[in-house]
C-alpha positions in Angstrom: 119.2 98.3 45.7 123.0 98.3 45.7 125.7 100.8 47.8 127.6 102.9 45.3 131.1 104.1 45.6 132.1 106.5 43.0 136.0 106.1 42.1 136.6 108.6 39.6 139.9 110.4 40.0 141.3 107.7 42.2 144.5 106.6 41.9 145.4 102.6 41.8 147.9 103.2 44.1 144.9 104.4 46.4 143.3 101.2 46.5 144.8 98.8 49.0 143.5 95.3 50.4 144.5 95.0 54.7 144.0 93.1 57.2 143.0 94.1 60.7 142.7 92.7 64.1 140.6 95.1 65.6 138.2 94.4 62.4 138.3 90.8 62.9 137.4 91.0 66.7 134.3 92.4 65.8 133.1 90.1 63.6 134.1 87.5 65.8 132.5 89.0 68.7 129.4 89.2 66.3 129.2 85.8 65.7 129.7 85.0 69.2 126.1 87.3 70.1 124.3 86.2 66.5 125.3 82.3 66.2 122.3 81.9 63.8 123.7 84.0 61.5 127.0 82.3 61.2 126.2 78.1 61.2 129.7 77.2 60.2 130.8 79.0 63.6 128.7 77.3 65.6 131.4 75.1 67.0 133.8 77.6 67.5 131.1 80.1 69.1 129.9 77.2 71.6 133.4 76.3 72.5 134.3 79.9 73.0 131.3 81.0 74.9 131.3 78.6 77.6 135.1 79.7 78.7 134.4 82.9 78.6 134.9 84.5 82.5 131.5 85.6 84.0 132.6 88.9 84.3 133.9 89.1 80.7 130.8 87.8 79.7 128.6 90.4 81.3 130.8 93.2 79.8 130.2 91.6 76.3 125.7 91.9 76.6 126.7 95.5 78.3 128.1 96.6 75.2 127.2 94.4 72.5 124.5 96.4 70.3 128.2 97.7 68.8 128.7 94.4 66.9 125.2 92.9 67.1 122.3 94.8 65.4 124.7 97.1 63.4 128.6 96.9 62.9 130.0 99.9 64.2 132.7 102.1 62.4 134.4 102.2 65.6 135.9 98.5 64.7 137.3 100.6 61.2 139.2 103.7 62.7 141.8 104.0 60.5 139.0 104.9 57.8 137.7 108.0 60.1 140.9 109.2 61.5 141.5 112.9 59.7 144.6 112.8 56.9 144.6 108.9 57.2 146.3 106.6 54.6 143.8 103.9 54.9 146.0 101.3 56.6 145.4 99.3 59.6 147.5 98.2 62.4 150.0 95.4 62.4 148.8 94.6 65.9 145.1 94.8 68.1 147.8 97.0 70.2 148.7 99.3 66.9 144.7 99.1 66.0 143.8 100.5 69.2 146.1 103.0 69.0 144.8 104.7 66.3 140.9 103.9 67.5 142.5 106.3 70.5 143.4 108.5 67.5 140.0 109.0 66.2 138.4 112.6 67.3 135.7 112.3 70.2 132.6 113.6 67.5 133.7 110.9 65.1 134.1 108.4 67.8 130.4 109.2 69.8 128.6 108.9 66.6 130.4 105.9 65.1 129.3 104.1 68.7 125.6 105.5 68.1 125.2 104.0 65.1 122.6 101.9 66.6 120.4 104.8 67.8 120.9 106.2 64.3 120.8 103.5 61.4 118.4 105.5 59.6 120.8 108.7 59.3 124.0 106.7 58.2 125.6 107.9 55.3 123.5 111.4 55.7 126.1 113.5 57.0 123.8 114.3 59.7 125.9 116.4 62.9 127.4 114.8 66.1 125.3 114.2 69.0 128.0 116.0 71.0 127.3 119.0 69.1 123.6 118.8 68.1 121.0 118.9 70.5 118.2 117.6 68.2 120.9 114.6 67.0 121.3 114.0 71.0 117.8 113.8 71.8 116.8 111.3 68.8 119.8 108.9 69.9 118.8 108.7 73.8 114.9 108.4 72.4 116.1 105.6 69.7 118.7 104.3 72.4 115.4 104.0 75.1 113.9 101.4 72.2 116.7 99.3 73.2 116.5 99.3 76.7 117.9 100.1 79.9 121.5 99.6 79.6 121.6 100.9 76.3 120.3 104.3 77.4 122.8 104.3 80.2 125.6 103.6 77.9 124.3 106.1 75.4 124.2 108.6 78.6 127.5 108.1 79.7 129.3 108.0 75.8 127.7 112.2 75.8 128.0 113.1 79.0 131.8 111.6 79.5 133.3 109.9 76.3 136.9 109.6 77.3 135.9 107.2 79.9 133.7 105.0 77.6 136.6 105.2 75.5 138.9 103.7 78.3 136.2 101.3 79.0 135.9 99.5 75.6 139.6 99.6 74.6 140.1 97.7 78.5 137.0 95.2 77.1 138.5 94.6 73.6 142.6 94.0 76.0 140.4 91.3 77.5 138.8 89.9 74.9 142.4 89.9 73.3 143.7 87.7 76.4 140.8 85.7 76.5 140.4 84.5 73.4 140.9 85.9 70.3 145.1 86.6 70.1 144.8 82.6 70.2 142.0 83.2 66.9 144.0 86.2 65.4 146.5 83.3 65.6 144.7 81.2 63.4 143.0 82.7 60.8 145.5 85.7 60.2 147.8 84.0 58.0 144.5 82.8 55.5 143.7 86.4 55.8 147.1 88.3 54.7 147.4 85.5 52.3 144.3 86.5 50.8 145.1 90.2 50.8 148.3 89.7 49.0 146.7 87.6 46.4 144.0 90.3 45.4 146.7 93.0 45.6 148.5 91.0 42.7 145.4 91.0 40.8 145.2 94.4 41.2 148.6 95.2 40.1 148.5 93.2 37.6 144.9 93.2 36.0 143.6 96.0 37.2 140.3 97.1 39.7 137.4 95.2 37.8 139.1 91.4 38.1 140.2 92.5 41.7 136.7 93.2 42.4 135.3 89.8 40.9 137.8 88.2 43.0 136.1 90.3 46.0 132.9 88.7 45.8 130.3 88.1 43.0 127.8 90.8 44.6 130.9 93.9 43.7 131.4 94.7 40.6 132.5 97.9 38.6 131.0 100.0 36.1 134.7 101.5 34.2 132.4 104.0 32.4 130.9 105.2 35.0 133.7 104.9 37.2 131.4 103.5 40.1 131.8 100.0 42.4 128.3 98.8 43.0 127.7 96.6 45.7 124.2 94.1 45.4 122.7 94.9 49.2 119.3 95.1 50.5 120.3 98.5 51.2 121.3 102.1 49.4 123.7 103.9 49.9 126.5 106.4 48.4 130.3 107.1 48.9 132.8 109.3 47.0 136.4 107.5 47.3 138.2 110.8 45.3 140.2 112.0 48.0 140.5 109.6 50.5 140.7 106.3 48.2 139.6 102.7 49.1 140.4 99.9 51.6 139.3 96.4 51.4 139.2 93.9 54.3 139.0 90.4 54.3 137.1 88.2 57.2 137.4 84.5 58.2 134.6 85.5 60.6 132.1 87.3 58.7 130.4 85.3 55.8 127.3 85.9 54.6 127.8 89.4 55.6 129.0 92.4 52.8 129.5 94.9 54.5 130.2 98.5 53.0 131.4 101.7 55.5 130.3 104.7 53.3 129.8 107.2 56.2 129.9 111.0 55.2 134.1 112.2 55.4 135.3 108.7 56.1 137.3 106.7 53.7 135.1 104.2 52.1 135.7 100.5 53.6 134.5 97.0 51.8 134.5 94.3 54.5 133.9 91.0 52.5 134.5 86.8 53.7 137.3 85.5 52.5 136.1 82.7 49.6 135.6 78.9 50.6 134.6 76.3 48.0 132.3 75.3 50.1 130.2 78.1 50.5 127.7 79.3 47.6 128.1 82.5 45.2 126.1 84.8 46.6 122.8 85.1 44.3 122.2 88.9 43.2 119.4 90.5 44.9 117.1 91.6 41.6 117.4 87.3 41.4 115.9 86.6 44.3 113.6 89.0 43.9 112.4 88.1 40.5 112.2 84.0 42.0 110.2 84.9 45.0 108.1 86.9 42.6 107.9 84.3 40.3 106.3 82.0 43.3 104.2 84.6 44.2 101.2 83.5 42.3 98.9 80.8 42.9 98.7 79.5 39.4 102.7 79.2 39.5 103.2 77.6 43.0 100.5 74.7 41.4 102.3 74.3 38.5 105.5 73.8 40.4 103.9 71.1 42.2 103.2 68.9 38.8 107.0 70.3 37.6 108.5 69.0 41.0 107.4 65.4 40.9 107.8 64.8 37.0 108.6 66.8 33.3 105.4 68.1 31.9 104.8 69.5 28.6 103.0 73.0 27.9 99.7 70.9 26.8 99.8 68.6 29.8 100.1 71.6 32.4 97.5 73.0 30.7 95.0 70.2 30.9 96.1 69.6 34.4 95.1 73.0 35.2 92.2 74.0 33.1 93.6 77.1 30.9 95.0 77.4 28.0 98.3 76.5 26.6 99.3 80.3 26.1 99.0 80.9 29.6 100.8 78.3 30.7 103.5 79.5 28.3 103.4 83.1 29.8 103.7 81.4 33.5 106.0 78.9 32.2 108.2 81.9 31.1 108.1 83.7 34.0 109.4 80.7 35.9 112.4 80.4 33.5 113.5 84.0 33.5 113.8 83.4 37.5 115.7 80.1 36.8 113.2 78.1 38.4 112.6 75.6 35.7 114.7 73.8 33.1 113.6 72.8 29.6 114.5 70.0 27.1 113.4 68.4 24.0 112.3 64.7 23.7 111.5 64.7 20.2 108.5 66.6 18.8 108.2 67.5 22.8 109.1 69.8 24.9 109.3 69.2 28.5 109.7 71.2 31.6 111.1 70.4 35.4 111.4 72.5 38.6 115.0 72.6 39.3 114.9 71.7 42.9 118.9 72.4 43.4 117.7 76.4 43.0 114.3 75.5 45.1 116.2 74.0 47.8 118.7 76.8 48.1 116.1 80.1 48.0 115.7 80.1 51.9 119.0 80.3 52.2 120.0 82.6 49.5 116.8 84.9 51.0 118.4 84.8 54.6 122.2 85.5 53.3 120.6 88.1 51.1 119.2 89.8 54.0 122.3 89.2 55.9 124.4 90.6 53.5 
């Protein structure tokens, strides 16, 4: 599973790494409603939370399926707005200017995205101008509950006020917390742009992309970025071209905006030694595979606590030495367990470092 972007045709020049504020206020407002998705934030989120004004607060639940369940494209308008170079806004100010420039169909869909998942990417027609799109967003929007369907009434019925609404709510936010955050991670951020921008000028798309993140890569042949997601999905940048955004806020999240007519967007975390490479999805599927089956999960047990040869594993277990080979080789392709010679023996160890990290590499690979 992967998001594609095709790329063929595109210019370099039409590639270019921004920062944005408005961006980064989403993600931060997503980690502030999804803490358990973003440990490292945890301090920050708690801190943050508890000055937050009750009636701020209140606003934030009343809108927050835009930044919780799905990331709205409402956060990237300068990817939707018609004729757009790609470019953000020096400012939350200059980014909510051109948010006020994206057209009302663009907009009321972008903020239905929640009511819609299933249909991103289809090119499927605006809710303002479809009945049958209407109807499936205010029966997908009553899942949610309540205040969700009385949001989703009021965006149809009256966007321009909704549209006052949340650029008042994300002015507040702004004031109440996060020009003092924009403060504070926006230098990391542009620094980070710059830097793959030169790598880009210099060595071209496929290093830039490596730089990205592990889980991007290009195919020059086929003149197609791949992104490794739980999810599929596919973009054509000929035309508009590419932006990449970097986030303080948002690791482990990848996140790729490939709606229909919009210019294609990938919203990756900014690198920190400390955090892990991000372990392909056909990996973890192959490990969690690999530890599917009973006869596997035992031998790990013995391979866990001591090296074991093929013969040992097989009188441990009661079968015969060529199947303990054919498990023993499924295990290694998933780079479960490690192998060495001791002489006229081979032995064979779990390697707990990959055991101990597969709940976590399953949860960011879900995240991602």
């Amino acid at each position: 599973m992967s998001v594609h972007i095709d790329m063929a045709g595109v210019a370099p020049e039409h590639v270019v790494f921004e920062v944005s504020p408005l961006v980064e206020l989403g993600q931060a407002l997503h980690a502030l409603s999804e803490p358990g998705h973003h440990p490292g934030l945890h301090g920050w989120a708690t801190a943050t939370a508890a000055s937050l004004e009750p009636d701020l607060a209140d606003r934030m639940r009343e809108a927050e399926f835009l930044w919780r369940n799905t990331f709205s494209d409402i956060f990237m308008p300068f990817a939707g707005v018609r004729g757009g170079d790609g470019r953000t806004g020096a400012t939350l100010a200059d980014d909510l200017d051109i948010l006020d420039r994206l057209d009302d169909e663009r907009f009321v869909t972008a903020a239905l995205e929640f009511t819609c998942a299933g249909l991103y990417g289809a090119g499927t027609p605006s809710p303002l101008t479809d009945a049958r799109t209407r109807e499936r967003a205010l029966d997908m929007a009553a899942a949610r509950g309540p205040a969700q369907v009385e949001f989703s009434r009021r965006l149809l019925s009256d966007p321009a006020s909704v549209r006052r609404w949340i650029r008042r709510f994300f002015e507040d936010c702004d004031q109440a917390f996060f020009a003092d955050t924009w403060r504070r991670v926006q230098v990391a951020l542009a620094a980070d742009a710059r830097h793959k921008t030169e790598v880009l000028r210099h060595k071209g798309l496929g290093p830039a992309l490596e730089a990205v993140s592990a889980a991007v890569s290009l195919d020059e042949e086929a003149g197609r970025i791949s992104v490794d997601k739980l999810a599929e999905g596919r973009t054509d940048a000929a035309g508009t071209g590419l932006t990449l955004i970097p986030t303080s806020f948002g690791w482990p999240h990848l996140m790729v905006l490939h709606a229909t007519g919009w210019r294609p967007v990938i919203h990756y975390p900014v690198r920190r030694p400390e955090l892990p490479s991000p372990a392909s999805v056909e990996l973890l599927q192959l490990r969690m595979e690999a530890l599917a089956h009973p006869m596997r999960m035992r031998m790990c047990r013995n391979l866990a606590r001591s090296p074991y040869t093929t013969g040992e594993l097989a009188d441990s277990h009661g079968i015969s030495s060529p199947e303990v080979s054919r498990h023993l080789a499924v295990l290694k392709k998933a780079g479960l367990v490690t192998t060495r010679r001791r002489g006229r023996y081979v032995l064979h160890t779990l390697d707990l470092t990959v055991v101990a990290r597969l709940g976590s590499d399953f949860l960011e690979g879900v995240l991602r």
